[in-house]
C-alpha positions in Angstrom: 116.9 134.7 33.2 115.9 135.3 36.8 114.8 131.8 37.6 118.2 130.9 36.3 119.8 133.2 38.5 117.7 131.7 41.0 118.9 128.4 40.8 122.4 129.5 40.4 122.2 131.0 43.3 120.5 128.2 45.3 123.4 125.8 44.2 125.9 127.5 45.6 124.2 128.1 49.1 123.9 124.5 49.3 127.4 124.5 48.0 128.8 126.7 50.7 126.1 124.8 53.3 127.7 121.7 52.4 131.3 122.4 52.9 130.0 124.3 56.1 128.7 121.0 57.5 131.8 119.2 56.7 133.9 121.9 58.4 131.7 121.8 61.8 131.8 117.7 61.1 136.0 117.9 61.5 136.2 119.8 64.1 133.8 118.3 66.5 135.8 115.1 65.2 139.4 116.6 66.0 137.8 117.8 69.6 136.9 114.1 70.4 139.2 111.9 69.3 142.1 114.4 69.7 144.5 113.2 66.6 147.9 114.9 67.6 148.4 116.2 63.6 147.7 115.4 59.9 149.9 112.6 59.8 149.2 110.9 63.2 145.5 110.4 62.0 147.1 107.0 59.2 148.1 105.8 62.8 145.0 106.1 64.8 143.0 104.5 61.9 145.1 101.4 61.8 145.1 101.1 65.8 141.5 101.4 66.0 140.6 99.4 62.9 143.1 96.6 64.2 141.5 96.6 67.5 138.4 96.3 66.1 139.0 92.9 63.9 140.8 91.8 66.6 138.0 92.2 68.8 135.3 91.2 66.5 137.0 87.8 66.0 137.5 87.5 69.9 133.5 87.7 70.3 133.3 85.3 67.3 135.3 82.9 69.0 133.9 83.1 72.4 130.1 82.9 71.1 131.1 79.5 69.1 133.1 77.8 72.2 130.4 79.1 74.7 127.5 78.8 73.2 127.0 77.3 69.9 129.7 73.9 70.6 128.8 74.3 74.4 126.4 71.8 76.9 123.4 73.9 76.7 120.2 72.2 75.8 119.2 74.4 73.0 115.3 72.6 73.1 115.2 74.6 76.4 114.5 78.2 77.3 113.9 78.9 73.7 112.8 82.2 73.3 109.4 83.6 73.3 110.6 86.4 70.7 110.3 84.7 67.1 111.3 81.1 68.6 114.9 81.1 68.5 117.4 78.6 70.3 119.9 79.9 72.5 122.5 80.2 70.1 120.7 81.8 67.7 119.7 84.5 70.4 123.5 84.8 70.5 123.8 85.8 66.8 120.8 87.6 67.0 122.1 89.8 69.5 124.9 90.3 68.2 123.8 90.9 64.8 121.6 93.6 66.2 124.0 95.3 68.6 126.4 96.0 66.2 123.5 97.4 63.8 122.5 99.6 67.3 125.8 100.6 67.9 126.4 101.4 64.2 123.3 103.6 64.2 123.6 105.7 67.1 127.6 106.7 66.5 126.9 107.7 63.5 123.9 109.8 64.4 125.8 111.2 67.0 128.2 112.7 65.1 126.1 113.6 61.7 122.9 114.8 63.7 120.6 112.2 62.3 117.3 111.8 64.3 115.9 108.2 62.0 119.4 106.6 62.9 119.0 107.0 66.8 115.0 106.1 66.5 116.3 102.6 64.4 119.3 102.2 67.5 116.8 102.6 70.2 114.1 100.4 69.1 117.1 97.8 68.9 119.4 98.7 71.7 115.0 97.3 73.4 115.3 94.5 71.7 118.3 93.2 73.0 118.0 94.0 76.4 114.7 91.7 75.9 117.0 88.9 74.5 119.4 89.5 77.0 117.5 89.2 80.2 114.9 86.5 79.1 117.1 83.6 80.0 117.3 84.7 83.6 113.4 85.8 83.7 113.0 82.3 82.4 115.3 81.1 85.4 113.5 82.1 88.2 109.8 82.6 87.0 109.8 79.2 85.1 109.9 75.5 85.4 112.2 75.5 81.4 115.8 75.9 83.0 117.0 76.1 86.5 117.9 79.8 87.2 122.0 79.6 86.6 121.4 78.7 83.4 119.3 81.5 83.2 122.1 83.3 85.1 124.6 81.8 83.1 123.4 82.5 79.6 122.0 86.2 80.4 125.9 86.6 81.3 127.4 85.2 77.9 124.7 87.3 76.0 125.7 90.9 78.2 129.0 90.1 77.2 128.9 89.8 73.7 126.7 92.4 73.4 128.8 94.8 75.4 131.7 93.5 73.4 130.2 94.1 69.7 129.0 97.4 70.7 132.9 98.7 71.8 133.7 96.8 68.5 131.3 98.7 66.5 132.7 102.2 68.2 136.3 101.4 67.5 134.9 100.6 63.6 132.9 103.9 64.0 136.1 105.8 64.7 138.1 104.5 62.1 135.6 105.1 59.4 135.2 109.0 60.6 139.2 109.2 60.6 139.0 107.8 57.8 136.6 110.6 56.6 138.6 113.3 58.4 142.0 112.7 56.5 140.3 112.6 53.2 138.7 115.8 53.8 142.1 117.8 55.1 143.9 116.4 52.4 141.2 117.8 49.5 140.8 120.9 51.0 144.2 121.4 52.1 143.8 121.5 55.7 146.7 121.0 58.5 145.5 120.1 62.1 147.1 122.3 64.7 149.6 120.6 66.7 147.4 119.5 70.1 149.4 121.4 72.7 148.1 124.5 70.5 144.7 123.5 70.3 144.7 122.5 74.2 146.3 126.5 75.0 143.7 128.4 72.4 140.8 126.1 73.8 137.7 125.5 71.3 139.2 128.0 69.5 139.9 127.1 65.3 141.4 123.7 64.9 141.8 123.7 61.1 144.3 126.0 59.1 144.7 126.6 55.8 
């Protein structure tokens, strides 16, 4: 009987831990991204999710007219870091700074310490992919140095494009989160000229 009552009891701390964590979790989500109310939320989540596609198809585009249909002579500069072509750097780095970006929102915002290890060890990465074109450039005889210029540019770009893609996805996806959470528990978001007068006071009410 006791250890029953023990593990009753245990349940519902993790229970009330839990909803706890999901209550800190909205707010610090209402205090950054500032929805205006419940139903303004639906509208930020299509704005940001739009933006995002939008923007994911607009680094698509760019790295296939730039690089992978463009003049460069792929048999050059190839990279030292697994032997990939230029325009497979491209992917690569894009590829892995999404993943990155990805990884460290999320951690940012759930506390996660493996997540921002993973996101550091590739945010490395491609900084080494994205400089390695102009290192080749000037300390090398493989390219002269603005193509290395030139292709350490289209790589900064994409990868500073994915990663505002990734955030906007990040932010949709938490919204997302958000709305479903005030809607199960019954939860209205105060208006935000209330939550701007009372400071970091409450932000949910039953």
């Amino acid at each position: 009987m006791d250890s029953e009552a023990n593990d009753s009891a245990d349940s519902i701390d993790s229970v009330n831990s839990a909803i706890e964590n999901s209550q800190e979790l909205a707010d610090r989500l209402i205090s950054r991204l500032k929805p205006e109310d419940n139903a303004s939320i639906l509208k930020m989540i299509a704005n940001k999710a739009y933006f995002s596609g939008g923007l994911g198809t607009i680094i698509l585009v760019f790295w296939w007219l730039t690089v992978d249909t463009g003049n460069d002579e792929l048999d050059s500069g190839v990279s030292t870091f697994f032997n990939l072509d230029f325009s497979q750097v491209a992917l690569t780095v894009i590829g892995l700074g999404l993943l990155s970006a990805l990884l460290r929102d999320f951690s940012r915002e759930l506390g996660k310490l493996a997540p921002a290890l993973v996101s550091g060890a590739l945010i490395i990465l491609c900084c080494l992919y994205v400089l390695e074109p102009v290192a080749l450039g000037i300390f090398t005889d493989e390219m002269s140095s603005s193509d290395g210029i030139w292709r350490t540019a289209r790589l900064a770009l994409l990868w500073l494009g994915i990663t505002y893609c990734a955030h906007l996805l990040v932010d949709a996806s938490l919204l997302a989160w958000l709305k479903k959470f005030c809607d199960s528990k019954g939860l209205i978001i105060d208006p935000l000229s209330t939550r701007e007068e009372l400071g970091n006071g409450q932000l949910l009410d039953d």
